[in-house]
N, C-alpha and C positions, 0 to 999 in steps of 0.2 A: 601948726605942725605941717599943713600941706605946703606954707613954703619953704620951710626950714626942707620935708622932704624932696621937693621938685629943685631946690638949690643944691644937695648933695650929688642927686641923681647927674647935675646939670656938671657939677664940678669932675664926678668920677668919667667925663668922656677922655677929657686930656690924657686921665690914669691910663683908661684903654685904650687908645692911640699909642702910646707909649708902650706898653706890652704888647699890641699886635706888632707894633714897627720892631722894637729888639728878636721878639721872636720869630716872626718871618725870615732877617737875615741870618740869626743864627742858626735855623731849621738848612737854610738855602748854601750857606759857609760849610755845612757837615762833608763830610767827605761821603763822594758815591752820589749814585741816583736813584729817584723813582722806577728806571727801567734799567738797572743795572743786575745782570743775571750769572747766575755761575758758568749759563751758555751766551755767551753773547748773540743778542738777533743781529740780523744782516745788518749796515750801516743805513741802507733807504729804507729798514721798517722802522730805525731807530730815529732817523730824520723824520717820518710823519707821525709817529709819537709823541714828539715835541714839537710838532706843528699845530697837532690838534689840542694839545694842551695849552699852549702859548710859551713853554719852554724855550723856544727857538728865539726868543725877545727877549729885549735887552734887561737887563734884572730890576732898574729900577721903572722899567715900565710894566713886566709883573707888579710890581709895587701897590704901583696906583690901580692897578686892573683885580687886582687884590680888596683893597679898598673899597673901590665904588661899587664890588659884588657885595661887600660884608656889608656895605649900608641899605643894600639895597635887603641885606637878609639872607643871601645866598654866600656859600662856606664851601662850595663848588665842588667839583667832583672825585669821588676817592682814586686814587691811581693803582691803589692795589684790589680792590672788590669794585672790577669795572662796570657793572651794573647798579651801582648805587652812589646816591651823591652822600658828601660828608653827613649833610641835615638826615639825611634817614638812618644814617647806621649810630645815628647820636641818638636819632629819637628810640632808635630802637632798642640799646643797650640803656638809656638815662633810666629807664623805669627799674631797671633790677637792680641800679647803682642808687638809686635815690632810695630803695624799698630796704638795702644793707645796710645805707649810711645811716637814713632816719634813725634806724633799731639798735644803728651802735653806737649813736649820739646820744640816744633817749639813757640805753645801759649806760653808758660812760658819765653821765651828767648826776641819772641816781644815784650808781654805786660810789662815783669819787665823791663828791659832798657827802653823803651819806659818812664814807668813810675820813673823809678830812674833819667833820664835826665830831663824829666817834674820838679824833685823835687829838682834836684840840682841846675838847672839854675833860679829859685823861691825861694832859700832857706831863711826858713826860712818865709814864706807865708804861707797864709791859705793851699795853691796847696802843699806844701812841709808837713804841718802839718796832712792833711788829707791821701797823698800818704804813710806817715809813719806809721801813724795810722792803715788805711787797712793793710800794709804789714804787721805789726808786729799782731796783730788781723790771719792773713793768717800762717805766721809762729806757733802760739800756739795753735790754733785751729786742734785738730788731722785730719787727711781724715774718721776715722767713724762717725766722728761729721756732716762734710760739705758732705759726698756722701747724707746721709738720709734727710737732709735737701735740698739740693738739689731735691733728689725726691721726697721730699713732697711738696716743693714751685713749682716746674717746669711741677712734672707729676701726683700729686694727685689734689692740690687746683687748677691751672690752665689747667692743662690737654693738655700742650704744647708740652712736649716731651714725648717720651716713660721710661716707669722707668728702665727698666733694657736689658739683654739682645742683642746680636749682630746684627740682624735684616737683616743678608746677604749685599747686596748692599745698604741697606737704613741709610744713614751717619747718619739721627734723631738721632737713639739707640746713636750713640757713645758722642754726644755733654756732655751730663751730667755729665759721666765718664771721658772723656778726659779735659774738665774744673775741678771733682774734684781732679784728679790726678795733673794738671797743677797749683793750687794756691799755695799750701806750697812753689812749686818750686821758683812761679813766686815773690811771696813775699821776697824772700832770693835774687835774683838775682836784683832787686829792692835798696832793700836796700844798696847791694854792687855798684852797679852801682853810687850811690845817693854818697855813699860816695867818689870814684876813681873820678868820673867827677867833683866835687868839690873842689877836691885836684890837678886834672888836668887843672883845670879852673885856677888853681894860680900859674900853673909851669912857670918860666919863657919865656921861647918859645910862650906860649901862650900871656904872659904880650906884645913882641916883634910884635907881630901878629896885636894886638890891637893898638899898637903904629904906627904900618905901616899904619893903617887903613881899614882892611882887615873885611869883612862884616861879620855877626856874625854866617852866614850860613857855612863859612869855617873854622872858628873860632869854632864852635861845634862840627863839624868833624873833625877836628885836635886834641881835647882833648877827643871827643870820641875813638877813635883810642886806643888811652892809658888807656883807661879807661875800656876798655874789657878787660882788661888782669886780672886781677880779677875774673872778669867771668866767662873766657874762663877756667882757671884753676880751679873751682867749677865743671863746667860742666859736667867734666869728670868722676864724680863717679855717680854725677847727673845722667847725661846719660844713663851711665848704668843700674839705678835704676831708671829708667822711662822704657826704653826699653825693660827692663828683665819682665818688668810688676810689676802694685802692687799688695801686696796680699789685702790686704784688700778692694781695688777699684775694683779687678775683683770679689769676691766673694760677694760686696756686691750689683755690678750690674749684677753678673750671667755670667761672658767674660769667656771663656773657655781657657784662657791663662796661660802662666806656675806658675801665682802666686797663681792659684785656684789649680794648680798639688802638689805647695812647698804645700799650708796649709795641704791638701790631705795625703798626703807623711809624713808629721809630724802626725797629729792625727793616720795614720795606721800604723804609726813604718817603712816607708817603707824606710829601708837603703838607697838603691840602687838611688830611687826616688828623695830624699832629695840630696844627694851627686850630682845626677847631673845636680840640680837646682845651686847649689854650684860652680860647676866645671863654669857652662854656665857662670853664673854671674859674677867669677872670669874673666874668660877670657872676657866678655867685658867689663868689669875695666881696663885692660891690656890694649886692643885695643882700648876704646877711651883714656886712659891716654897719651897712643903715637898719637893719632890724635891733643890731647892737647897741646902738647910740640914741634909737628912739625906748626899748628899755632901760636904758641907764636914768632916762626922765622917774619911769616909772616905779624904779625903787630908790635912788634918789631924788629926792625933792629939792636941791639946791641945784640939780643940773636944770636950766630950762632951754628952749629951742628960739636958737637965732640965726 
């Protein structure tokens, strides 16, 4: 398994090459700049602005100066929060976007299986009719629709939770967000579920199970089993994109997390910024993608590592 891992690891460099190199020039192609102001500064404070940046050089030697920093680890400096380099304003928003994502992965992962099994073994029932309904209703519905509704049913007309914001130790703030972050997921993962357990309900292994006369409690967990594998292969970009943070869920509940730094980063042109919301994101796609494939061994047994 460690070389099967060190082999994936080795293969996903080219992947990221390849996403730093597109998004670099498209970031660089946007129209406008990092010091472009509703006032314009003088043209010589704008000339050693991009001197000290390395602006003033030729684009594709950015490139490579680009490069040999990211290898070296360094994601350089932010152009709009001149006090801090990209690496600290990452570190310092990752912890509130990883602590959202976790809790709306963990919701999303219960409540959809939970709910996709409810509908498979009903199928076809009011229970099955209703659980599709919601799901798909959850799938089309965007998160700027369900965050603001959410705070207006939860923390305007009832006055039960708080509407936005982190609130330190106080778990309140995060329920709103972390439920509207968790429905689009948990509706998808529902639905996949609804469909593998149905189709695992009819595998023959399972027909044998039945025939043995084996209780139906072993019988669900046996086609459960198979029935994650679906899932579990979703998850993984999922994952990512729960954990990297949303932009739109942290902006519109105030989370000071890196999806409030990407949108940041975009409206101020801030190269540097953007890229290495890019780079983060890449690389946990990478790493749960191989979390993905190393449990597919482990509730498949005819997957092995090579």
């Amino acid at each position: 398994m460690l070389i099967y891992t060190l082999r994936r690891l080795a293969s996903a460099v080219p992947t990221l090459f390849i996403i730093v190199t597109v998004a670099f020039f498209l970031v660089r192609f946007a129209p406008g700049g990092p010091f472009d102001m509703e006032q314009p500064v003088a043209p010589q404070v704008l000339e050693n602005l991009k001197r000290a940046y390395s602006l003033d050089q030729p684009l594709f030697y950015q490139y490579l100066d680009y490069l040999g920093k990211l290898v070296r680890g360094d994601l350089g400096p932010s152009y709009s929060a001149l006090d801090f380099t990209v690496g600290e304003m990452l570190m310092r928003g990752l912890p509130y976007s990883i602590s959202l994502g976790f809790g709306a992965l963990i919701l999303a992962v219960f409540g959809g299986v939970t709910a996709g099994v409810v509908a498979a073994l009903h199928q076809n029932s009011a229970s099955d009719y209703s659980v599709m309904t919601v799901a798909t209703v959850g799938v089309t519905v965007p998160n700027f629709v369900v965050g603001p509704l959410l705070q207006l049913v939860f923390g305007l007309m009832l006055g039960l939770l708080p509407l936005g914001g982190w609130g330190g130790g106080d778990l309140s703030h995060r329920i709103l967000p972390t439920i509207a972050l968790a429905l689009p997921q948990m509706a998808v993962i529902a639905r996949l579920t609804r469909g593998a357990m149905i189709e695992a309900l009819r595998a023959d292994h399972i027909r044998t199970l039945r025939a043995n006369g084996l209780s139906n409690s072993i019988i669900i967990t046996h086609a459960l089993r198979g029935a994650l594998l679906p899932v579990i292969s979703y998850l993984g970009p999922a994952a990512a994109a729960l954990v990297t943070g949303s932009v739109v869920i942290e902006k519109i509940f105030a989370i000071p997390g890196v999806g409030a730094y990407f949108v940041d980063g975009a409206l101020n042109r801030d190269y540097t910024l953007v890229m290495g919301t890019v780079v983060m994101l890449a690389g946990f796609v990478v790493v749960f993608n191989l979390i993905v494939d190393l449990l597919y061994a482990a509730l498949d047994p005819r997957v092995r590592y090579e």
